[in-house]
Every structure is written in C-alpha cells, then in structure tokens.
C-alpha positions in Angstrom: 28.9 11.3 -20.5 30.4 8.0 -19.6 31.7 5.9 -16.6 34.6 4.0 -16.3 36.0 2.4 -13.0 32.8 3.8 -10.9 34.2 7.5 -12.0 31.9 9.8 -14.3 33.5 11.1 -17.2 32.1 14.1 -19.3 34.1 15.3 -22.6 33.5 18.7 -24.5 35.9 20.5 -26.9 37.4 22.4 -24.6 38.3 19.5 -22.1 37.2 16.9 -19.8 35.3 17.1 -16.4 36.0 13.6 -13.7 33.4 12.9 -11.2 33.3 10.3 -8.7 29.8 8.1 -9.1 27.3 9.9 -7.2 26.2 6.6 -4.9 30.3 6.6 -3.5 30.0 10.7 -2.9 27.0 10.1 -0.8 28.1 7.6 1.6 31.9 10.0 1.7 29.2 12.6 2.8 27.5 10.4 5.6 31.1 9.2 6.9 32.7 12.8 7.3 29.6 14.4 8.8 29.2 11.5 11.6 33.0 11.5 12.4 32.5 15.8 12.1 29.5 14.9 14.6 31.4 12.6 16.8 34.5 14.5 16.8 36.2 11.0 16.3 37.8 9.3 13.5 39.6 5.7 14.4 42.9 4.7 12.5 41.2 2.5 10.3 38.1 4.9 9.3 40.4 7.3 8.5 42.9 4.9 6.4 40.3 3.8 4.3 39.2 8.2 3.9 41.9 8.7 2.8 42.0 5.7 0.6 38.9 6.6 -1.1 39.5 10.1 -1.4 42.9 9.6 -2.5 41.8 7.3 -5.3 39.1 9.8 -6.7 40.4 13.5 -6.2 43.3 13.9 -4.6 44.9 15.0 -7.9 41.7 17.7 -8.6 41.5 21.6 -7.6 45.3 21.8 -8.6 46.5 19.3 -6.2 44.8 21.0 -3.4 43.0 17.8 -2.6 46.1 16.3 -2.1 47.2 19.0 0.5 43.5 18.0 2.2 44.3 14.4 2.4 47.5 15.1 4.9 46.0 15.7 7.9 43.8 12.5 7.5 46.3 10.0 6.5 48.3 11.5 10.1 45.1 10.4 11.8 45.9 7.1 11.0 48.6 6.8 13.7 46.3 8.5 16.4 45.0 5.3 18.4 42.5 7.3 20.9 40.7 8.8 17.5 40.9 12.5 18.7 40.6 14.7 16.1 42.9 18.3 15.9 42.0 21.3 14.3 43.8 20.2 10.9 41.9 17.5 10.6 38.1 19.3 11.2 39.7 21.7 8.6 40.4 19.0 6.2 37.1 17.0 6.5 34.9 20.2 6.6 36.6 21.1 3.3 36.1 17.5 1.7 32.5 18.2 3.2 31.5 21.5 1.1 33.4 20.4 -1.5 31.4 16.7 -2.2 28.4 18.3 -1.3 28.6 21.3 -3.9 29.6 18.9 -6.4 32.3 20.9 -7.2 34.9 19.5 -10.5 37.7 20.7 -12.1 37.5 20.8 -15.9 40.9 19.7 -17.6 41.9 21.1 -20.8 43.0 19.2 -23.7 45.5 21.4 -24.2 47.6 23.5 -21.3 50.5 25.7 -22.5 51.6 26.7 -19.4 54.8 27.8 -20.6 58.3 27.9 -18.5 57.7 27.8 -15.0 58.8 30.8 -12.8 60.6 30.3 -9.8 59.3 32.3 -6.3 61.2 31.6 -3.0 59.9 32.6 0.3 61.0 33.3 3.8 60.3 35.1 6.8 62.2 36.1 10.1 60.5 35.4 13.7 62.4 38.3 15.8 61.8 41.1 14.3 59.1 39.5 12.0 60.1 40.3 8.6 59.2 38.9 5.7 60.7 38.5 2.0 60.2 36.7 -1.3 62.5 36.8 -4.7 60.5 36.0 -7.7 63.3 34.6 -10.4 61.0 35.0 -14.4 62.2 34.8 -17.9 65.8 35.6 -16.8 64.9 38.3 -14.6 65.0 39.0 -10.8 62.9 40.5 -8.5 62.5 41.4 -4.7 60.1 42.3 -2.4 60.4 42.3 1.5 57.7 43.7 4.5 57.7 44.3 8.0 54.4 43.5 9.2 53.1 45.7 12.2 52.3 44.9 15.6 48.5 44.4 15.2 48.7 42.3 12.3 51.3 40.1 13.9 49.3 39.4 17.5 46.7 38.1 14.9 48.4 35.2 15.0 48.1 32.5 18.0 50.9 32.6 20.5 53.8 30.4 19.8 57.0 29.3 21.1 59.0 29.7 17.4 58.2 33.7 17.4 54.9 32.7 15.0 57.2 31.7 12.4 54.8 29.1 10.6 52.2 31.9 10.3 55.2 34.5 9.0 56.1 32.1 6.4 53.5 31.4 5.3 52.4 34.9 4.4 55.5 35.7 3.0 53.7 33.5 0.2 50.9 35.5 0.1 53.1 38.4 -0.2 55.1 37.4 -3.0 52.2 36.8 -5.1 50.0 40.1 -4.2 53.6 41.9 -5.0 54.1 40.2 -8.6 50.8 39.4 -9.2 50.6 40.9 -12.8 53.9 38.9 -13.7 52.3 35.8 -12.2 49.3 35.8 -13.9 48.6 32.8 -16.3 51.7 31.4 -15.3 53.0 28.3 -13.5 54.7 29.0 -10.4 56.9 26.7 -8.3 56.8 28.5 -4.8 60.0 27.3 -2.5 59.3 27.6 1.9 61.0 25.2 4.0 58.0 25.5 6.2 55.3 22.0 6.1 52.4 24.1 6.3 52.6 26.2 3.2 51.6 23.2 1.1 48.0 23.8 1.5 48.8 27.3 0.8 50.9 26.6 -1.9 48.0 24.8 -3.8 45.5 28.1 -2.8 47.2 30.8 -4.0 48.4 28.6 -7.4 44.5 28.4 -8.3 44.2 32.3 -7.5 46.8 33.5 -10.0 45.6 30.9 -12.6 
C-alpha cells in the first residue's frame, strides 16, 4: 500500500482499493456528527463538505456518493443553516459510511458490455406505474397498479405522490427484468430529480 495526494492506495491482481488518509476521515467524522448534533450546517461548513467529500469519494459506491453530495452542496445557499430531511439523510449516510470504512475495489479490467436502455414512468391519478426495458435489440414491458395501502404509504402530496410513483416504477423495472439485468450496465431514463439517488442504489444491486 501506498499514498499519493493524502489518498491510500492498495493494488492486488484483481484491482485497486482508494482510501482517503485515515487523519482527514476522522475530522469528516467529528464535522458531520456535530452539525448531525446541532442540527445546523452554515453555507460555508457545508461548501467546504462538500469540497472534501467531493474530492475523495464522490466518484465511489458507483457514483452513489455523488448522488449524497446533492443535498449538501443545496445547503450552501440556505443562509439560516437549517437543515431538511435530505440533508440529515445525506450526512448520516457519509456518517456510516466513513465510520465503517467502507471502499469500493476497482477492477483492472470491466467488460461491462453494451449498455441496456430501461425507461421509467408512473401516472399520479390513478397511480400506475410502467417501465420498457430496450436489450440486445429486444423490447420489453412491464406496467403495475399499485393498491390503495401501498400508495397511502407515501406522505401526502399536492402532485398525486408522483415523486414516490416514479420512483418505484424504477424499482419495478428492475425486480421485473431482474435476470436480464443482471451483470449488466443499465442506463435508467425518469424525468423525476429524485431517482438519482435511486438510480445509483438499485445499479449496485443488479451488479
């Protein structure tokens, strides 16, 4: 193992693991659990966050890191420091994640192959959901009516839950074509913001 711009680096045969130096993960640690403590993050603590966590891992945990990063660079707007939901979310998961010194080993070599192609979408009234996976030339379809129950699940919304619908029309489309999906690349299409996060989960699920 070797360091090289204050980032570990450990090589094997089958690929190479990047870890941040352990000193900078400990004093990320102590910033997110005071401002998870304080329930406060200023503009400029969270612009240099998101700096340093950009710099290190945003591109780890296939991009998910990246998806993390959102709601803390938004923060940086947000003069009175309150913190929303999205952002605990984000800073717990940069919490568990530093403290389980968690790292993503890259291969030397990835055949990943053609990509396949799976668009989503949902409707808000009647909630109804669909996805159409396009893969090696062939095209497939799947669509769902959630019940009742499953649908008051979500919380109450003026746009008919549509974020939540959407977003589990992704989840749908890869439970349906799961054993075409598997080992594959898969660039998911939703006009809907929040699904990146999603996007990024589901992506290290089928790999």
């Amino acid at each position: 193992m070797f360091s090289l711009l204050q980032v570990d680096i450990k090589m094997s045969k089958k690929g190479y693991k990047c870890k941040p130096k352990r000193a900078k993960v400990t004093k990320w640690i102590a910033q997110l659990e005071e401002a998870l403590h304080k329930e406060h993050l200023s503009p400029g603590d969270a612009s240099k966050l998101a700096g340093k966590l950009s710099w290190a891992c945003s591109k780890l945990f296939r991009k998910l890191g990246r998806a993390m990063l959102r709601p803390i660079h938004d923060q940086k707007t947000r003069l009175d420091g309150h913190m929303s939901f999205e952002l605990c979310r984000a800073l717990q998961w940069w919490l568990d994640t530093l403290q389980s010194g968690l790292c993503e080993r890259r291969a030397w070599h990835v055949d990943e192959g053609q990509p396949v192609q799976l668009f989503c979408d949902a409707s808000g009234c009647p909630a109804h959901l669909g996805a159409v996976l396009l893969i090696d030339g062939q095209c497939y379809f799947t669509h769902y009516a959630p019940p009742g129950h499953l649908v008051a699940k979500f919380k109450r919304r003026r746009d008919n839950q549509i974020m939540g619908l959407e977003l589990l029309s992704i989840s749908l489309g890869f439970s349906t074509f799961e054993e075409l999906l598997r080992g594959r690349k898969v660039v998911v299409h939703s006009d809907n913001t929040g699904s990146e996060a999603s996007r990024s989960l589901l992506s290290c699920c089928v790999a």
